[in-house]
N, C-alpha and C positions, 0 to 999 in steps of 0.2 A: 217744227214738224215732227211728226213722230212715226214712224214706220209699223204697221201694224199688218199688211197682207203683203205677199209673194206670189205673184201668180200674174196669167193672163187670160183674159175672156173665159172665165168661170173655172177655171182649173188652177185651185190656189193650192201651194204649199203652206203644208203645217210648218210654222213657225217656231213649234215649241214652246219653251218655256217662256226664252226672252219675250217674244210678241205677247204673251201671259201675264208678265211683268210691267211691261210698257202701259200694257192696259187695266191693269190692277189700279199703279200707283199714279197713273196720269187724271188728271191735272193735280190733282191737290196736292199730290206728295212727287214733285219728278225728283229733287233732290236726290232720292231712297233709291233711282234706277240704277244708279253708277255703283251705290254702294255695295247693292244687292249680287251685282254681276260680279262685282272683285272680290266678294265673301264668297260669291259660289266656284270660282277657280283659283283664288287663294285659301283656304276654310281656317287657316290659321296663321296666315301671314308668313309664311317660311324663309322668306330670303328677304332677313332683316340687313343685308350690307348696306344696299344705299339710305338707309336710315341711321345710320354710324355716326355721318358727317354731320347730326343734329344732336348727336348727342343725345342727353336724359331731355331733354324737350321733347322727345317722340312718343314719351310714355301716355302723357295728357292725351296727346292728340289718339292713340290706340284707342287708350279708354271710352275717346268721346265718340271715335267711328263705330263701335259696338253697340254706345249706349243709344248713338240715333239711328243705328241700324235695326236694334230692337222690332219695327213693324216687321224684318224680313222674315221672321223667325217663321212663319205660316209659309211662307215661298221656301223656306231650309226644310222644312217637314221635320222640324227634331224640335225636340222639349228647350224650356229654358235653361235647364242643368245642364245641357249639352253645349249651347250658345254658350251660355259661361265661360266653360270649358274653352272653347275655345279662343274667348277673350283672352283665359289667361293663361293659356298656350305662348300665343300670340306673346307675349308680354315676357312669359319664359325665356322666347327665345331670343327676344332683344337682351334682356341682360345676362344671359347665357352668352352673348356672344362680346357685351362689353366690360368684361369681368372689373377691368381697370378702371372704368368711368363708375363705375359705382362704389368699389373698393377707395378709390382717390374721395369721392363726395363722404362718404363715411367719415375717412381720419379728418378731413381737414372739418368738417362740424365738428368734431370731438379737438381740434388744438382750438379751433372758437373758445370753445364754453372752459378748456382749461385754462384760455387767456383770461 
């Protein structure tokens, strides 16, 4: 079910955006509703802590919420340079925040290839 009016006996509330969205992307894309809603109150993911506990595995998955986020970009009302942007915001700020996990992945490739 998808929730599309608010109202009773002809006196409906505007819904905004979301009912917008719902009805945009419904049926063929619903996937695209949830993602669209968390880009539009997160816009570049800013509180990467509970994404810590996954480590450098959360990088893939960032990338890939962007890349099939892509239809939202008409619902964001900004250019693709901007979307970009904030992929790799987004992305910034995960490893800005795990300076160690990435620094540790570096040496230990590099004592690899020196063994």
């Amino acid at each position: 079910h998808t929730l599309q009016t608010i109202g009773w006996y002809g006196q409906f509330i505007d819904g905004g955006k979301y009912f917008d969205l719902n009805c945009r992307f419904f049926p063929n894309y619903r996937y695209l509703v949830p993602m669209c809603k968390i880009l539009t109150h997160h816009p570049d993911l800013a509180d990467m802590k509970p994404f810590y506990q996954w480590k450098m595995k959360v990088l893939p998955m960032i990338a890939d919420l962007f890349q099939r986020a892509g239809p939202c970009q008409g619902y964001f009302e900004e250019s693709a340079e901007v979307f970009q942007r904030r992929e790799l915001s987004a992305m910034y700020r995960f490893i800005r925040g795990v300076p160690m996990l990435v620094a540790d992945g570096y040496w230990s490739q590099q004592l690899k290839q020196v063994r």
